[in-house]
N, C-alpha and C positions, 0 to 999 in steps of 0.2 A: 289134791284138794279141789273140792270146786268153788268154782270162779264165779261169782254174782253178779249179775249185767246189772249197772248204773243206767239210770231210766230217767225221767221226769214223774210226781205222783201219778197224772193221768196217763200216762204210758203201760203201769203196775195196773191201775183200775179198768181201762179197756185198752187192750192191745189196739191200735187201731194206724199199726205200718203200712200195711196195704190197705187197708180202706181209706180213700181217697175222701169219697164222701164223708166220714165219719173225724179225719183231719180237718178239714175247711167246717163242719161244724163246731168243730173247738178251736177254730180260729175268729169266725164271726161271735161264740159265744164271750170268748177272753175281749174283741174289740168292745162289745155289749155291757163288757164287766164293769170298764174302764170308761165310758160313757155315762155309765149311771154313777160311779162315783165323781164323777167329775162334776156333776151337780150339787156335788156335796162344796161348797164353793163361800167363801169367807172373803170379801173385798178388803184388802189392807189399804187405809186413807193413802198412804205414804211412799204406796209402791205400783208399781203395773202388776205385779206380781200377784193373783192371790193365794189364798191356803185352800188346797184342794185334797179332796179324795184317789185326786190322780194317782199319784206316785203309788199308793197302797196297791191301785187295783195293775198298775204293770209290774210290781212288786211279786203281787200274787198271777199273775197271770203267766210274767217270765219264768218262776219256780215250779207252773202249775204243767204250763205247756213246752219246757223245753226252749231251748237258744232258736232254732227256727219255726217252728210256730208259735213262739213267744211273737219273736221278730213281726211275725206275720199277722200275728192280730195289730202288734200296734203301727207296723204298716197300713192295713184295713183301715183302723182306726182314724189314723190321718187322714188316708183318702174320704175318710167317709165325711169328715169334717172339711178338707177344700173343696168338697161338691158341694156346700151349703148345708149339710146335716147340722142340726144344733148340739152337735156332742160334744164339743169343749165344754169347759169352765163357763159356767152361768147361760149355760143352753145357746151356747153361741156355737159360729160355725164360719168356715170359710177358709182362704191360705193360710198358712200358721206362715207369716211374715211379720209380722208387729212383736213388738219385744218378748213377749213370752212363747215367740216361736221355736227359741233353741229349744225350752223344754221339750216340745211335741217332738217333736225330730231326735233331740234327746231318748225319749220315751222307747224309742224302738231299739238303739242301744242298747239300753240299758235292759228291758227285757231280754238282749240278747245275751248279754254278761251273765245276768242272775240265771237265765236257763240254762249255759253252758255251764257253769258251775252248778246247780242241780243234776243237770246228766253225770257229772261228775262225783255224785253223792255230798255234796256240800250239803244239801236240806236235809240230811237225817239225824243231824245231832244240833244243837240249839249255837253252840258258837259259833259253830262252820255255814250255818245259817245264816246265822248272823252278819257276819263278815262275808256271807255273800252279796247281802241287800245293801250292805255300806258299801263293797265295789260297786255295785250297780249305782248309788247314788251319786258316788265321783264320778264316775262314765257320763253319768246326767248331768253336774255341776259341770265336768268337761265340754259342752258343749254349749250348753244354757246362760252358763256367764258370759261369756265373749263375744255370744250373740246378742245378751240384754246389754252388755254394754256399750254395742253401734247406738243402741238408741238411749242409755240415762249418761253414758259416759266410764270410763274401767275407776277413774276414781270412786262411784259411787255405787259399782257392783257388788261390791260386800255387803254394802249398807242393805241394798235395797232388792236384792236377788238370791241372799245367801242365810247371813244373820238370823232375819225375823223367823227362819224356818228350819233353824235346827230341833228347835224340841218338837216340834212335832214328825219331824222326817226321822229323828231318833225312837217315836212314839210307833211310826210307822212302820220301820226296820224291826222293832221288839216285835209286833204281833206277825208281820208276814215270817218273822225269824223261830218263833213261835210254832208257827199254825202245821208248819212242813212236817218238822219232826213229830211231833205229836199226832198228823196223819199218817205219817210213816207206820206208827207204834201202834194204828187202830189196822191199818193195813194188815202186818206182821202179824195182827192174834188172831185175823177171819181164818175159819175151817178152812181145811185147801180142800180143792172140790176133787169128788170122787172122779176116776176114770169113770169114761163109759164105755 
């Protein structure tokens, strides 16, 4: 029987193992992804916290690019932000040390989780998708609580790190849970290209 090699989507669309050059361009394009959503940016009155585009684009970035070039944009990512880049949350930039710093640090995690379970074929059916983007969010909450709560306090980390962002992190888990298989399925119908 043969055996089908588990990939990442862009793995399947441009083989690009050995091009060195053509890796580090989908590494800076996934940190780029994850920037521009981050401006997507909702200030909650009540929390340090706000509602961001984030999560989605390391969501889609970890499934997109595999556990280490996942890893590796939202490493990029980071650093691009504590050199002063304004790619956080509401065009800001700098050490991710202030209470919503687990997230960012978080963030490379968690793209790692979701991509090694994509290599894994998790992305090609919509539950196992699924439940890949909810590990990756625990992996995040793993990190992000205990660090927001040096600075509001662990009694008030549910309240004000967690709670307010379930329906939308469940909103965000549907579509990147989504998006995988359903590119899979556009994959899987292209003509296979002729020899030459």
């Amino acid at each position: 029987m043969l055996q089908t090699e588990r990939m990442p989507i862009t793995a399947a669309l441009w083989p690009l193992k050995k091009n060195i050059a053509g890796q580090v361009a989908l590494v800076v394009a996934g940190s780029l992804l994850v920037a521009l959503l981050a401006q997507v940016s909702i200030p909650l009155p009540f929390t340090p916290v706000p509602v961001t585009g984030q999560t989605l684009g390391v969501l889609l970035v970890g499934g997109a690019l595999g556990s280490r070039l996942g890893a590796a944009s939202l490493a990029l990512y980071l650093g691009e932000g504590a050199i002063g880049l304004p790619v956080f949350a509401g065009g800001v930039g700098g050490l991710p040390v202030g209470p919503t710093g687990g997230y960012l640090v978080g963030f490379v995690l968690m793209a790692y989780v979701v991509g090694y379970l994509a290599e894994r074929g998790w992305d090609r059916s919509w539950g196992r998708s699924f439940l890949a983007m909810v590990l990756g969010e625990i992996v995040l909450y793993a990190v992000a609580l205990p660090w927001l709560g040096l600075f509001v306090g662990m009694h008030r980390v549910l309240a004000l790190g967690f709670l307010p962002f379930i329906s939308g992190d469940a909103l965000k888990m549907m579509i990147a849970g989504g998006l995988f298989p359903a590119a899979w399925k556009l994959v899987g119908s292209r003509p296979s290209q002729p020899d030459a």
